[in-house]
Legacy VTK file of the C-alpha trace (Angstrom):
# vtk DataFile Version 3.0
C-alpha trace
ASCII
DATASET POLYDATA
POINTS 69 float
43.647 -12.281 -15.785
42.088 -12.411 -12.578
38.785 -11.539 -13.445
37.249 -13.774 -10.769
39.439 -12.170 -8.100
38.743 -8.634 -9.072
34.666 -8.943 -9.500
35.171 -10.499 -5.870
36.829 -7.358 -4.406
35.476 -4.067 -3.703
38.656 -1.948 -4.729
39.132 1.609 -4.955
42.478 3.093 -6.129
43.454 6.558 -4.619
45.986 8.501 -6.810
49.301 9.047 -4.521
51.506 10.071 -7.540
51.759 11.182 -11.742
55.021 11.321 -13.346
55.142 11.692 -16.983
58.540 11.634 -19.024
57.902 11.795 -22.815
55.112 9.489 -24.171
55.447 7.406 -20.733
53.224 7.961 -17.619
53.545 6.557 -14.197
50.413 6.369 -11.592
51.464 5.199 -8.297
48.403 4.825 -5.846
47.035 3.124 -2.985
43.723 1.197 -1.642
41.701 2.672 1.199
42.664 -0.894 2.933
46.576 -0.487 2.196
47.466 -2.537 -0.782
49.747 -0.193 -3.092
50.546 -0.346 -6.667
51.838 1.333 -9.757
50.778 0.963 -13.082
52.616 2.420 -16.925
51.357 3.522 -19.794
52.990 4.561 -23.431
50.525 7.386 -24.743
50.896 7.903 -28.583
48.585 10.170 -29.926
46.857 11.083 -26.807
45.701 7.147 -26.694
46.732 4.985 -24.476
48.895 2.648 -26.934
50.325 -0.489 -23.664
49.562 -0.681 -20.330
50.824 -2.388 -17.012
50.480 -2.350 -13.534
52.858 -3.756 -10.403
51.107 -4.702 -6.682
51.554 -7.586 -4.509
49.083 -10.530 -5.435
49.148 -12.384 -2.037
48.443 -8.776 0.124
45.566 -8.524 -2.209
44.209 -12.045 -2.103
45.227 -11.990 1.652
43.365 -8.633 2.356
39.833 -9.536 0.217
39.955 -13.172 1.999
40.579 -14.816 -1.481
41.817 -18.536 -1.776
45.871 -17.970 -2.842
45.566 -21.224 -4.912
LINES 1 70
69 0 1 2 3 4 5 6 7 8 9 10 11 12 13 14 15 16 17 18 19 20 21 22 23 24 25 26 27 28 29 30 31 32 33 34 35 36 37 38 39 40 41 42 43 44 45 46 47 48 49 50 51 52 53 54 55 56 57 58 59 60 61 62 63 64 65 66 67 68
């Protein structure tokens, strides 16, 4: 899943929040260039059992001068 996109940016995520609430955890952060995100993982036995994260595709493709197609 866009693993031509991603080895074609230079990205660094800065932490802006943590929340956890049971065996969830929530890391909202942001790019030095202004793209912002948040991402969820289920921890079961300190392992990180599903993962997922949220940000705006075209601000991304936009901001890294990526084709949107």
């Amino acid at each position: 899943m866009f693993a031509r996109e991603f080895a074609l940016a230079d990205m660094t995520c800065v932490v802006e929040n943590i929340f956890e609430d049971g065996q969830w955890a929530i890391l909202e952060w942001k790019d030095p260039l202004g793209l912002r995100g948040c991402s969820f993982f289920h921890v079961i036995d300190g392992k990180i059992k599903f993962q997922r994260s949220y940000w705006d595709k075209l601000t991304f493709l936009r901001m890294h001068n990526l084709s949107i197609h």
